[in-house]
N, C-alpha and C positions, 0 to 999 in steps of 0.2 A: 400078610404073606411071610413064610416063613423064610429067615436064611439060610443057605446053604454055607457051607464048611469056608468055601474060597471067599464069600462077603466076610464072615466072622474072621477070619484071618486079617482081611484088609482093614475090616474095621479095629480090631485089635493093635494093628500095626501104627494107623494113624490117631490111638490114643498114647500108644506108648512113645512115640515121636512129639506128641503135645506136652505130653509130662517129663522129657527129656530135655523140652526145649524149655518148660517153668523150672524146672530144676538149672539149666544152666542160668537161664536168666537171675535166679535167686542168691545165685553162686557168685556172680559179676557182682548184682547192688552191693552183697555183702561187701567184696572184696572193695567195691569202688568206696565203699562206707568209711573202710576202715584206712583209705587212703586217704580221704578227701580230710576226715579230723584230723592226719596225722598235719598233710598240708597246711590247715588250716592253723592249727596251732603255731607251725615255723612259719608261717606270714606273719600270724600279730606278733611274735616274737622279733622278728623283723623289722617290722613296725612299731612298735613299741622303742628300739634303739635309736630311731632318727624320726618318727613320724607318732610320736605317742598319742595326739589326740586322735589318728585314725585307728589307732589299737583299741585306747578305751571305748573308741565307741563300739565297734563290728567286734568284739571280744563279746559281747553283751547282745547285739543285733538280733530280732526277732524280725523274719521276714513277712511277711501279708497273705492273707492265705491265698491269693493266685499264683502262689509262687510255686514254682514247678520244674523241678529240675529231676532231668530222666534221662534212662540209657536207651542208646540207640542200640540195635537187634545186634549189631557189634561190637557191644560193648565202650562206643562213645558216647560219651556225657552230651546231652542236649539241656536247651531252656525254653521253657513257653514264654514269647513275647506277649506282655500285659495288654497291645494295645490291639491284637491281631488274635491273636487265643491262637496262633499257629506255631509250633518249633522255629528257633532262631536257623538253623542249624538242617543240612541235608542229614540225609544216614550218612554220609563223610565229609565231617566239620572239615577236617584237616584239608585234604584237596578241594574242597572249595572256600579255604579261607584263604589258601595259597593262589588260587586262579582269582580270586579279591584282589591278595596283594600284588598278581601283577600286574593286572589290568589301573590300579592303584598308580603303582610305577609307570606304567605307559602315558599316562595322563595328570600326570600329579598339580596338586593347587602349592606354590612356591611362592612366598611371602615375600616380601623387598619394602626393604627401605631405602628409601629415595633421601640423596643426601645434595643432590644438584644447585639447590639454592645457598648451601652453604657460602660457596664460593660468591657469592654477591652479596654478601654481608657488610655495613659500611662499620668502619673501626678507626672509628674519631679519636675515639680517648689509646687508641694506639696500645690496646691491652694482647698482652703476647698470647692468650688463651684464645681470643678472637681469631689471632694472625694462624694459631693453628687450627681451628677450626674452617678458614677458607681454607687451608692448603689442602683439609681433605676432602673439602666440596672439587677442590680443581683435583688433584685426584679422581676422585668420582667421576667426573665428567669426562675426564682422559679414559678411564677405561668403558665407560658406557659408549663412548666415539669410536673404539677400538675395537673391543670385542663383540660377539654377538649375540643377542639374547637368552637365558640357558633356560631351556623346557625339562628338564631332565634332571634327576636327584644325582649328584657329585655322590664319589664314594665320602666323603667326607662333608659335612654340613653344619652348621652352629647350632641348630636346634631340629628338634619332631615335636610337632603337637600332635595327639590321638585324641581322637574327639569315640568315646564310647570302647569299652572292653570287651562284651559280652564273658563269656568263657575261656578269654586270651589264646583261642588257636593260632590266631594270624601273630600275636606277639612273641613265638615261638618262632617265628624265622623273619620279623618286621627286620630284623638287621640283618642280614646274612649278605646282601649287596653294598651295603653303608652304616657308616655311623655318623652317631649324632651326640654333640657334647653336651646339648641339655635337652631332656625329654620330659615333657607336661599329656598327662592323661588326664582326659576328661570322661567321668561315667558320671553322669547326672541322677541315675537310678541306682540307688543303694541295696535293692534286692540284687541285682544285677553285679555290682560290685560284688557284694557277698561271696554271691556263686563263685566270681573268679578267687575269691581267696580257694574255694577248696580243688581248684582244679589248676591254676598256676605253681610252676614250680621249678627252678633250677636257669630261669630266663639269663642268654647270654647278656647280660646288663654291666659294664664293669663302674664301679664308685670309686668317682677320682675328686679328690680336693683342689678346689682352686683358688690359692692361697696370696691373696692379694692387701695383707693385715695392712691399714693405711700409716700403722705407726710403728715402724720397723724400730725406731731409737728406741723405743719402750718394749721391745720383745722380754726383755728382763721380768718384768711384772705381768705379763703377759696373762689373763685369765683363761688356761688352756685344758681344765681337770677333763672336761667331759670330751674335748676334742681328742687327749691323748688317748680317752677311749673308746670314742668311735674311727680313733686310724687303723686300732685292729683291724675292721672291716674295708679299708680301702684298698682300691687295688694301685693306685700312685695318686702324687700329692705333684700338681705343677704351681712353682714358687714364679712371683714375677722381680724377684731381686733376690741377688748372692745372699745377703742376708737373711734373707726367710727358707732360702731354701738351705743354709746351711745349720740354722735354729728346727726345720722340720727335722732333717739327718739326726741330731740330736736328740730331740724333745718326742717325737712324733713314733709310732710302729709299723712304718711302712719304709718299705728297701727301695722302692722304686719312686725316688724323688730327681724331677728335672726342674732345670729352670729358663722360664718363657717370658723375656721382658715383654713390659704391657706397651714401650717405646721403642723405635730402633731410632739411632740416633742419626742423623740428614742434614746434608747442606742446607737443603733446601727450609728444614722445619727449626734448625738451630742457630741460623749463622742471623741473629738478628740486632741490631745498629744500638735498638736503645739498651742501656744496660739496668739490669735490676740490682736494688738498692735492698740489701738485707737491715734488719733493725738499729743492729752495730754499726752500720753503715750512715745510718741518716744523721 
């Protein structure tokens, strides 16, 4: 049956809309191509300054052939999970890695260490290390008696564990409500890693030294070549005594140096009966 003028017109229409739509799509891969090497390369270079044996390896990495990383119809980057053969990933990574992280936040897993039993600790031999370790068992105990249990991520936290990257959407606003001074990522799948080298990039992360050298009388000799060159990249340096943090002001390339004794000094922690006997002394 043959077509008349108005089928040929539609049908026309709806091939020049499919080849507009393979042309844009071809236009994105390019563009994402030539982003994602750029990316890629400023990671292991990244890498390479603090983290070198994860540079030499993923500098090299050849992924397996179910690896599959593809764009979504708008232009966002997806990944086929290996174990599902399904996209990690809606058509919008972004808002729903974000509805992740808050549902994340509404329910979070908060790790504790329990320090209760310190304070019952017997201390025969009258060793002043011991006498301060019950004080901060009894500590511990005064504020777990006191306060009340915290369910909820503090703007400020000692540490983040991330257990898996995919594509790091959600690591693009994981802080934006908190921080945390030390953060450990765990991706057990190294296709997976890969991918986020090429699509990670500019993460609000700041790199701070925490400068606790045990032997401040020997800062003189101090072996520092490679640390004076990774303070370039710091963004401050917290010293736990006048001494290091006035050897960092010096030595070091970072303007933004404070200092955080790892002690504050206490009746209660200092005022103790027996007295210590230096070498010169015995």
């Amino acid at each position: 049956m043959p077509l008349n003028n108005t089928d040929n017109e539609s049908s026309l229409d709806e091939i020049g809309k499919k080849l507009q739509s393979i042309s844009e799509k071809e236009l994105q891969e390019i563009s994402f191509a030539e982003q994602a090497n750029t990316l890629f390369e400023s990671n292991i270079v990244a890498f390479s300054n603090f983290f070198p044996e994860i540079a030499n390896k993923f500098s090299n990495h050849r992924p397996s052939s179910n690896f599959n990383l593809f764009l979504n119809e708008n232009g966002t980057a997806n990944l086929v999970d290996y174990d599902t053969g399904v996209p990690i990933y809606s058509n919008d990574p972004v808002q729903q890695s974000r509805r992740q992280l808050e549902k994340m936040l509404n329910n979070p897993i908060i790790g504790r260490v329990d320090h209760s039993k310190l304070e019952l600790i017997s201390n025969e031999t009258n060793f002043v290390h011991i006498d301060l370790m019950k004080s901060i068992g009894g500590v511990y105990n005064d504020a777990a008696r006191a306060l009340e249990s915290n369910t909820k991520v503090d703007k400020s936290i000692p540490s983040a564990i991330i257990f898996g990257v995919g594509l790091g959407y959600y690591l693009e606003n994981f802080f934006d409500t908190f921080n945390a001074s030390y953060i450990s990522i765990f991706e057990p799948n190294e296709d997976y890693f890969f991918a986020s080298l090429l699509k990670l990039s500019g993460l609000p992360i700041k790199l701070v030294w925490h400068d606790h050298y045990g032997e401040s009388e020997l800062l003189k000799i101090r072996k520092s070549r490679i640390l004076k060159l990774l303070s370039t990249s710091f963004d401050g340096i917290i010293s736990v005594n006048k001494k290091l943090k006035d050897w960092a002001i010096e030595n070091l390339m970072t303007k933004n140096v404070v200092m955080i004794n790892n002690f504050v000094p206490d009746s209660q922690l200092t005022n103790f009966k027996q007295k210590l006997k230096g070498p010169e002394e015995s």
